[in-house]
C-alpha positions as CSV (number, residue, x, y, z in Angstrom):
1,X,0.0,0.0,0.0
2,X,1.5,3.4,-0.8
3,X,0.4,6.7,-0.3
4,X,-0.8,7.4,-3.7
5,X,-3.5,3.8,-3.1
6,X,-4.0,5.5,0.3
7,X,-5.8,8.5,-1.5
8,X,-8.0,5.9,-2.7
9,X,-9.7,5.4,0.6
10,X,-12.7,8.0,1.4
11,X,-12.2,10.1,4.3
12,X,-14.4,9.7,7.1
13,X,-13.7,12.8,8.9
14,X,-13.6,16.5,8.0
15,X,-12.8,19.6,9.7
16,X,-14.3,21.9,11.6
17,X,-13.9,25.9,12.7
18,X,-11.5,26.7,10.0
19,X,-13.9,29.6,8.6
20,X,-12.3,32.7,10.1
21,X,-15.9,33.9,11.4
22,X,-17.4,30.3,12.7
23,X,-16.4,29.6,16.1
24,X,-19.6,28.7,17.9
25,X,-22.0,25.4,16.8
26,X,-24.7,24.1,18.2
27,X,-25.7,20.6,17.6
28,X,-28.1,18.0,19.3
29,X,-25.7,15.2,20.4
30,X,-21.6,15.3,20.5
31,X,-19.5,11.9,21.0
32,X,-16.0,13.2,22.8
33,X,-13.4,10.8,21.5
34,X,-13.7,7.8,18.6
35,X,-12.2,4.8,20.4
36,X,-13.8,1.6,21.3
37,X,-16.4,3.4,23.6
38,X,-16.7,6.6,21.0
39,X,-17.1,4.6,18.2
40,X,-19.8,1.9,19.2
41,X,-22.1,4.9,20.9
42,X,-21.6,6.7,17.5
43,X,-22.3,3.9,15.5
44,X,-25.7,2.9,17.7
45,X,-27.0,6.6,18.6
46,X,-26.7,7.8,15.1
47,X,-30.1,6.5,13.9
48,X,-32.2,7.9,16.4
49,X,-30.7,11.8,15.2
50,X,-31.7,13.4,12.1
51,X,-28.6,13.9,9.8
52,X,-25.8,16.1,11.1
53,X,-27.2,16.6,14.5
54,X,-25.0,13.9,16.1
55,X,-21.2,14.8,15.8
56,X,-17.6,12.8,16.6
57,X,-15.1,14.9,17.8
58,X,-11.3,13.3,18.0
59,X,-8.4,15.3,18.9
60,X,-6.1,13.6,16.4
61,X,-5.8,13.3,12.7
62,X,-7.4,11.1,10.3
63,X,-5.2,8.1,9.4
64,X,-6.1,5.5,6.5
65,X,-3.9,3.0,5.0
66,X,-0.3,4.4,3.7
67,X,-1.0,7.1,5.9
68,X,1.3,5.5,8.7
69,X,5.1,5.9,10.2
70,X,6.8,3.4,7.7
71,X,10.4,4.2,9.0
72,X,12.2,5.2,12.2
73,X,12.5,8.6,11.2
74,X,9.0,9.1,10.5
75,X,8.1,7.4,13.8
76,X,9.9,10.1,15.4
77,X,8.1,13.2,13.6
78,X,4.5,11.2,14.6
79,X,5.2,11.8,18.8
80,X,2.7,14.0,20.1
81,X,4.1,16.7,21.8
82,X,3.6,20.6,22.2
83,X,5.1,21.5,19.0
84,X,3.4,18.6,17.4
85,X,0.2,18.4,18.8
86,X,-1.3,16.1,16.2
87,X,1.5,13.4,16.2
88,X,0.1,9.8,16.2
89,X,1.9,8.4,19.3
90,X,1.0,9.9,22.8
91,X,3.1,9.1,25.5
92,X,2.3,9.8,29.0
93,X,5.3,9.6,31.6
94,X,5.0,9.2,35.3
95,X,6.8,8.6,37.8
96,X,4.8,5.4,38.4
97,X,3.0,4.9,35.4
98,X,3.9,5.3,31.5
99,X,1.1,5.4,29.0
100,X,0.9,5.2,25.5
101,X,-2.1,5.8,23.6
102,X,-3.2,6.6,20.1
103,X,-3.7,10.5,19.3
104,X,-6.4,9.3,15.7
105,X,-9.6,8.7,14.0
106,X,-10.2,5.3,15.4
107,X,-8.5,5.8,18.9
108,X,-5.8,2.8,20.4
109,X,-7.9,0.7,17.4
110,X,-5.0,2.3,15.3
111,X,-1.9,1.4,17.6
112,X,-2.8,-1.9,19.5
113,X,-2.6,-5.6,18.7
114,X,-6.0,-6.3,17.8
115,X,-6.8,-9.1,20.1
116,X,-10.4,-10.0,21.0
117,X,-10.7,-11.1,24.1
118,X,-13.5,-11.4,26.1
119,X,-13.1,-11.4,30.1
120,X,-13.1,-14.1,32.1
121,X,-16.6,-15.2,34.1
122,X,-13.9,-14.8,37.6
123,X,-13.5,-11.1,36.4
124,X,-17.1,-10.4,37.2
125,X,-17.3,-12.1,40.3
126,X,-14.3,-10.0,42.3
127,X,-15.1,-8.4,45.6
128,X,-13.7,-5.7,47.8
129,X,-14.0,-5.9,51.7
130,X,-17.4,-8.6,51.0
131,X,-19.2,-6.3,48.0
132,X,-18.8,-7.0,44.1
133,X,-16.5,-4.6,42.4
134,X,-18.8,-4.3,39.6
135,X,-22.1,-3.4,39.5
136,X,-24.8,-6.0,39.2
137,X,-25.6,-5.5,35.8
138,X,-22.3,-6.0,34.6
139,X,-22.4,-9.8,33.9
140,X,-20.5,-12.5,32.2
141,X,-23.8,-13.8,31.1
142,X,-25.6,-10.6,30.7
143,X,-22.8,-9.2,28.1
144,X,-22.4,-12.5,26.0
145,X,-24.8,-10.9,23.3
146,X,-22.4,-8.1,23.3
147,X,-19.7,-10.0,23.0
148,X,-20.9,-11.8,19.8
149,X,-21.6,-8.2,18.5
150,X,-18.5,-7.2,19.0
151,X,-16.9,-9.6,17.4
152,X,-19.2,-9.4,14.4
153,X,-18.4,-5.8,13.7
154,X,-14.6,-6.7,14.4
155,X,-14.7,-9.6,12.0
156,X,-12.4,-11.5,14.4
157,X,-10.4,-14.9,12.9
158,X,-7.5,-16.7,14.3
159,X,-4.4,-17.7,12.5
160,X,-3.6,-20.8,11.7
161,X,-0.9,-23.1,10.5
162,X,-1.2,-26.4,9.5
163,X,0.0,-27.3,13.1
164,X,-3.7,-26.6,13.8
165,X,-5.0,-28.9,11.6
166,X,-6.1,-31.6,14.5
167,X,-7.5,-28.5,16.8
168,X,-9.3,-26.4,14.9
169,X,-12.8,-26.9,16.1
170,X,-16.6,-25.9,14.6
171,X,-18.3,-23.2,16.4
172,X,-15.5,-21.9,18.5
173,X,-17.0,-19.6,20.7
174,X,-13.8,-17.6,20.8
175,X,-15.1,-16.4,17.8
176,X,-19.3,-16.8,18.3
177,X,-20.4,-13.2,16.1
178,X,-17.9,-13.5,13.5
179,X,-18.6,-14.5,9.7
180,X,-16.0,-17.3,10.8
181,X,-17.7,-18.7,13.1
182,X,-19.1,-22.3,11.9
183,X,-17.3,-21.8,9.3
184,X,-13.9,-23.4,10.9
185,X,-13.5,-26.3,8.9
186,X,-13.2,-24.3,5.7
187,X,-10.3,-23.1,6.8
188,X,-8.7,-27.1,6.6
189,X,-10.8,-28.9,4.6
190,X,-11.5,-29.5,0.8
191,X,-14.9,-27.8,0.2
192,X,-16.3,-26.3,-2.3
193,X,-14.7,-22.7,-0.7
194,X,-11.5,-23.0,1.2
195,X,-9.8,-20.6,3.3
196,X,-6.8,-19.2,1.7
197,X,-4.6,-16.4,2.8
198,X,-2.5,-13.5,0.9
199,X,-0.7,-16.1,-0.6
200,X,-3.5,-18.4,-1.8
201,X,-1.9,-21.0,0.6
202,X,-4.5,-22.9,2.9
203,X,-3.9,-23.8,6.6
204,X,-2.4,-27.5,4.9
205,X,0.3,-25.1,3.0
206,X,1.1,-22.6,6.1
207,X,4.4,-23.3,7.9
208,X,4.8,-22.2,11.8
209,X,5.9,-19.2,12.0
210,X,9.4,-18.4,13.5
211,X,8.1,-16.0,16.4
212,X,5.2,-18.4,17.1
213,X,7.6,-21.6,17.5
214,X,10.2,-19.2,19.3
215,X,7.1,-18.4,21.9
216,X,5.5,-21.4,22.1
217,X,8.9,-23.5,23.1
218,X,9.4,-20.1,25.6
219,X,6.2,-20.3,27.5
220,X,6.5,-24.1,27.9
221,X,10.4,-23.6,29.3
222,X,9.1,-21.0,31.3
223,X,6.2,-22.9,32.9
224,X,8.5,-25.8,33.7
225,X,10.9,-23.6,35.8
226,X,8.4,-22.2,37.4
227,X,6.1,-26.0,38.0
228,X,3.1,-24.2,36.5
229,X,0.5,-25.6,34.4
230,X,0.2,-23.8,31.0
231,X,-1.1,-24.1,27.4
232,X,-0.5,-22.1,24.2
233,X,-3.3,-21.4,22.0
234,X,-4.0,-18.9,19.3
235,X,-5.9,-15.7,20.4
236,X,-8.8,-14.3,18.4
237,X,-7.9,-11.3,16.4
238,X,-9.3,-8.3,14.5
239,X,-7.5,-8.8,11.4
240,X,-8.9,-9.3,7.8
241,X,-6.4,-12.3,7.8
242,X,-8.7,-14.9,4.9
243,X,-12.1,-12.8,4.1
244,X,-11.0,-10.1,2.1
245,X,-8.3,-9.3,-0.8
246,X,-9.8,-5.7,-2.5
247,X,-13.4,-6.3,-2.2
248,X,-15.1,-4.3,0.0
249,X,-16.0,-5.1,3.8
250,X,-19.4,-5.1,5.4
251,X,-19.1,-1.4,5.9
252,X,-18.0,-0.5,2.1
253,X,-14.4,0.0,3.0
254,X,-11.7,-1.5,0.5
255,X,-9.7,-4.4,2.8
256,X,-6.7,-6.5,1.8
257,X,-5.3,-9.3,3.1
258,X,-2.9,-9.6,6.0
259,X,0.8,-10.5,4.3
260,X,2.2,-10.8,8.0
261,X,4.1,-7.9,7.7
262,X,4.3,-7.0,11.7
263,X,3.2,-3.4,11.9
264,X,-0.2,-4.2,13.2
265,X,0.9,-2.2,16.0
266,X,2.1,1.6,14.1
267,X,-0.7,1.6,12.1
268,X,-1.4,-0.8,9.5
269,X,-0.6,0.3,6.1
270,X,-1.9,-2.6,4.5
271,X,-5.6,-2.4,5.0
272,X,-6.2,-5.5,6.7
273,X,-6.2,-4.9,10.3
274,X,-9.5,-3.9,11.3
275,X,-9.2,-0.9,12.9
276,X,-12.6,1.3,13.9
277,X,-12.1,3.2,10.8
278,X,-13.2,-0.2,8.9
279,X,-16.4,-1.0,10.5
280,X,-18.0,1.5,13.6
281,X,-16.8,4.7,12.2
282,X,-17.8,4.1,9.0
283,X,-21.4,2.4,10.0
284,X,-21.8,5.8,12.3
285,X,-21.0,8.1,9.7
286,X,-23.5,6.0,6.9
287,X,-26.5,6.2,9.8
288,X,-25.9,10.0,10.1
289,X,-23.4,11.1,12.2
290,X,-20.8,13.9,11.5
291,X,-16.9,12.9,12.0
292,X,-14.7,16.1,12.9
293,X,-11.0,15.2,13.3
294,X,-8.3,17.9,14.6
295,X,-10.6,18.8,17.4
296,X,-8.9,18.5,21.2
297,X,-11.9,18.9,23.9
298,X,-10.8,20.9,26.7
299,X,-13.9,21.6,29.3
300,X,-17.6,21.3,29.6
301,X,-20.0,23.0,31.7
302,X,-23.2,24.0,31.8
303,X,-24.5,25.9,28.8
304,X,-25.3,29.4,29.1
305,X,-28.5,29.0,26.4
306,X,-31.8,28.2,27.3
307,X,-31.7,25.4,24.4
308,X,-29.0,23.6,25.2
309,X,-27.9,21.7,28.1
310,X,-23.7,21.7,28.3
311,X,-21.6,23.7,26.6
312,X,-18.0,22.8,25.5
313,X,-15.0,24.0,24.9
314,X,-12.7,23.0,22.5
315,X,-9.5,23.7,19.9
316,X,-9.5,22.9,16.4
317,X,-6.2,22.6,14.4
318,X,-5.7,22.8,10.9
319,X,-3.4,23.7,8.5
320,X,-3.2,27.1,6.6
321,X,-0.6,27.9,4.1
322,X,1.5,25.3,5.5
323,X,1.5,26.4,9.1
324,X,-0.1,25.2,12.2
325,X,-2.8,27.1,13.2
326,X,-4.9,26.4,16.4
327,X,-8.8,28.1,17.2
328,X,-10.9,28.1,19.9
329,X,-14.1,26.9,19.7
330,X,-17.6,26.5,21.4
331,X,-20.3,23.9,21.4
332,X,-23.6,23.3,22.5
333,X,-25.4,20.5,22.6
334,X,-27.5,18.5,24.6
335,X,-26.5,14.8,24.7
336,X,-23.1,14.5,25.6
337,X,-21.3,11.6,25.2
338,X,-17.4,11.8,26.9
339,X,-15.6,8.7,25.5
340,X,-12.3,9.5,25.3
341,X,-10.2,7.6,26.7
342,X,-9.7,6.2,30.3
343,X,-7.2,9.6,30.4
344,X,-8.7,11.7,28.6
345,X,-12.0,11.6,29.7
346,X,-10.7,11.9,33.1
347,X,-8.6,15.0,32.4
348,X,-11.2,16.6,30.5
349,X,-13.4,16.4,34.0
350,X,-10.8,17.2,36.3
351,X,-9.9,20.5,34.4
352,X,-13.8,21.1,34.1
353,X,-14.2,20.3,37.8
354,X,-11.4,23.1,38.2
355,X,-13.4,26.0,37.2
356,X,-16.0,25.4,39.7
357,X,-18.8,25.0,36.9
358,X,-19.5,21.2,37.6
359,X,-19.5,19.1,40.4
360,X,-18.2,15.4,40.1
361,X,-17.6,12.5,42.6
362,X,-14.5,13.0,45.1
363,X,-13.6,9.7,43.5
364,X,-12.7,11.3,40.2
365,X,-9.1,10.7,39.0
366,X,-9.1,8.0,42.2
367,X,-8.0,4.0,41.9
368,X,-6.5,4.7,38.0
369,X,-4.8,1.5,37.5
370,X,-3.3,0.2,33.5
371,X,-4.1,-2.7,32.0
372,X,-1.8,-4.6,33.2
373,X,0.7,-4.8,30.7
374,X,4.3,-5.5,31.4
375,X,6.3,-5.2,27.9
376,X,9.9,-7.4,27.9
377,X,12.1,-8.2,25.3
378,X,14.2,-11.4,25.2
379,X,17.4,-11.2,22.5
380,X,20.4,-13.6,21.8
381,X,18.2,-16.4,20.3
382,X,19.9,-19.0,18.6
383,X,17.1,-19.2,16.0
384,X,15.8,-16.1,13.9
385,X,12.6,-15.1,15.2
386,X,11.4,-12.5,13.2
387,X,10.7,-10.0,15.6
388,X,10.8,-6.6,13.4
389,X,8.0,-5.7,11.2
390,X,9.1,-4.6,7.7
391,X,6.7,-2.6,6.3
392,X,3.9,-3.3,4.2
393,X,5.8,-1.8,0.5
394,X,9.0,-4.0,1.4
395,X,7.6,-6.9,2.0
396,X,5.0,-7.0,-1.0
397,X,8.4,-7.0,-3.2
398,X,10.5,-9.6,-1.6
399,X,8.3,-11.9,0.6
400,X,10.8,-13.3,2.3
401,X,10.3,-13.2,5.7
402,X,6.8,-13.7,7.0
403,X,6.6,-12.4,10.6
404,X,3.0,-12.6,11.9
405,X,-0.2,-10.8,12.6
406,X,0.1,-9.3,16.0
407,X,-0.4,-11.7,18.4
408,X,-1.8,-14.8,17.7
409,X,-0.3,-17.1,20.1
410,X,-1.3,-16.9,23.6
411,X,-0.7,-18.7,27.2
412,X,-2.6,-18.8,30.1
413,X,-1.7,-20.7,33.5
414,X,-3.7,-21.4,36.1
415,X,-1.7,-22.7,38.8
416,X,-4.0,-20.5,41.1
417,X,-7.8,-20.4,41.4
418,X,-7.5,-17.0,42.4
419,X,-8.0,-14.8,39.6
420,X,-5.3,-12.4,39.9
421,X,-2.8,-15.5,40.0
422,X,-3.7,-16.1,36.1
423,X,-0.9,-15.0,33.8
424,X,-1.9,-14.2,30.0
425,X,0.8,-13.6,27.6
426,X,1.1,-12.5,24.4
427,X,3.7,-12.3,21.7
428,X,4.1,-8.9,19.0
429,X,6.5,-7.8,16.4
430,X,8.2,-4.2,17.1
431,X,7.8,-2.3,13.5
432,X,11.0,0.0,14.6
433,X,14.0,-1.7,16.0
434,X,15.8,0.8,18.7
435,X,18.0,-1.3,20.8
């Protein structure tokens, strides 16, 4: 994919405020943010809004395939920072906690691995001092339908080899939603429509993949040391990996196949991975909605019209004769939806909560916690393990090195019934190699 195919793909977004005399707008609903929570609100309010009235507003730019970092170099100039407030990577530094997240149309959709999974029943069932942590509504069983929803819109498959011959099972309800699911055996059998990936090969014709066979033999050394109990299995992911190969998805965007290039995770410039801008962005925009990229919320409070309920304050960027420019704008509305992030919703209260205007729980910015990740890196391997993504253009032209998508091999022990004693690991490939 280059960036001359990329201008093949319809933007979803457009801007908003760059009129030197418009800096006020009033509309019915505004979505803050278009990640995973954004997105799906925007995708399942729009209908119920008449055209235009309900509006996405994300801080970052628009990004479509060929539109990502390819190089080191480029990686660099996409940091967000103050002189580059619309870079792609957004790092957050702490002294006990470092964040990155995604600064784009689509949210950490853009920037993460893609895996799909759902949370185990134990999750739900956790207590503090005798109560449940979650509230009663929150269910395994109550968000299964979800779940299958989810992993409709994500079109979720799982990669396999032909080491997976003798597992791969009907109806795997890993991936219960998906246009896969039931459809397993296609994906090893000789039917009338078999499975085949970038390369026309079948699951029969798919070697093991280096990294995967590097992992797999890691996690079982690892779980011997340690006299733990332990599998490896491949993860669900949201990847267009055997579906797709320039048709058009269920949402009328162009998709190719995944040629296991490894940059699932700085922005796939293939087409394949499917980000939100492949299915909830563009099903929100078709039922209605207005996108606006460029657009950092700042505060909310109350509005000061009679019409409207909150008001909100916000900066567009754009450029103009090659330059940065930055304007402040106002908003009214009265549905307001803040779905930006677990950060930036949180900032965009506290700084509201700062002017006195609105009132919020004392528990607001309390009991933050990640998600758990701890990143390593292992080197000195005696086999190659294909651990560097090399770029979607490079790869079509010499195929020589297939990596894989994201993270498709995963472990889980259980050595402890307690939940927090589980251990879930997954593999990646690093696009830009630093070290």
């Amino acid at each position: 994919m280059t960036r001359k195919q990329a201008s093949q793909y319809q933007r979803l977004s457009s801007l908003i405020g760059t009129q030197p005399t418009s800096n006020e707008y009033c509309f019915t609903a505004v979505v803050v943010g278009s990640g995973y929570g954004a997105s799906v609100m925007a995708a399942r309010l729009s209908p119920f809004f008449p055209n235009g009235q309900l509006v996405v507003l994300e801080r970052g730019q628009e990004y479509q395939p060929g539109d990502f970092p390819t190089y080191l170099k480029q990686a660099v100039h996409a940091l967000k920072t103050p002189i580059t407030p619309l870079g792609l990577f957004d790092f957050k530094l702490t002294s006990d906690l470092d964040v990155l997240v995604a600064n784009g149309l689509g949210g950490g959709s853009l920037i993460n691995a893609g895996v799909v999974l759902a949370p185990a029943p134990s999750v739900f069932e956790q207590k503090s001092e005798g109560k449940p942590v979650w509230p009663r509504r929150l269910t395994a069983s109550q968000l299964t339908p979800f779940y299958r929803q989810v992993r409709q819109m994500l079109a979720v498959e799982k990669y396999y080899d032909h080491h997976d011959v003798a597992v791969v099972r009907r109806h795997d309800p890993q991936l219960e939603g998906s246009w896969l699911f039931g459809k397993e055996p296609k994906a090893h059998t000789c039917t009338s429509y078999t499975l085949t990936d970038f390369r026309g090969q079948t699951i029969y014709q798919r070697s093991p993949l280096a990294k995967g066979q590097l992992f797999r033999h890691t996690v079982k050394s690892w779980a011997s040391h340690h006299q733990r109990r332990s599998w490896v299995a491949k993860a669900p992911i949201a990847v267009n990996l055997t579906q797709h190969h320039g048709s058009l998805n269920a949402q009328g965007i162009r998709q190719f196949k995944c040629n296991l290039c490894g940059d699932c995770v700085t922005g796939c410039n293939r087409g394949a991975k499917n980000s939100l801008t492949m299915n909830y962005l563009p099903l929100a925009k078709a039922r209605g909605a207005e996108i606006f990229s460029q657009v950092e919320v700042t505060h909310i409070r109350p509005s000061d019209q009679p019409d409207y309920r909150y008001l909100i304050q916000a900066t567009s960027r754009y450029l103009e004769n090659n330059q940065l420019k930055q304007k402040k704008l106002v908003i009214y509305c009265n549905l307001l939806v803040l779905g930006a992030g677990v950060l930036g919703t949180q900032q965009i209260l506290l700084r509201s909560a700062a002017t006195n205007y609105m009132r919020f729980s004392q528990r607001l910015g309390k009991n933050l916690s990640g998600n758990a990740d701890a990143i390593a890196f292992t080197s000195a391997h005696k086999a190659f393990s294909g651990s560097v993504g090399s770029g979607n253009s490079i790869i079509q032209i010499t195929i020589l090195v297939p990596l894989l998508p994201i993270s498709p091999n995963f472990l889980i022990h259980l050595s402890n019934v307690l939940f927090l004693k589980k251990v879930l690991f997954h593999h990646h490939s690093c696009h830009f190699c630093i070290i």
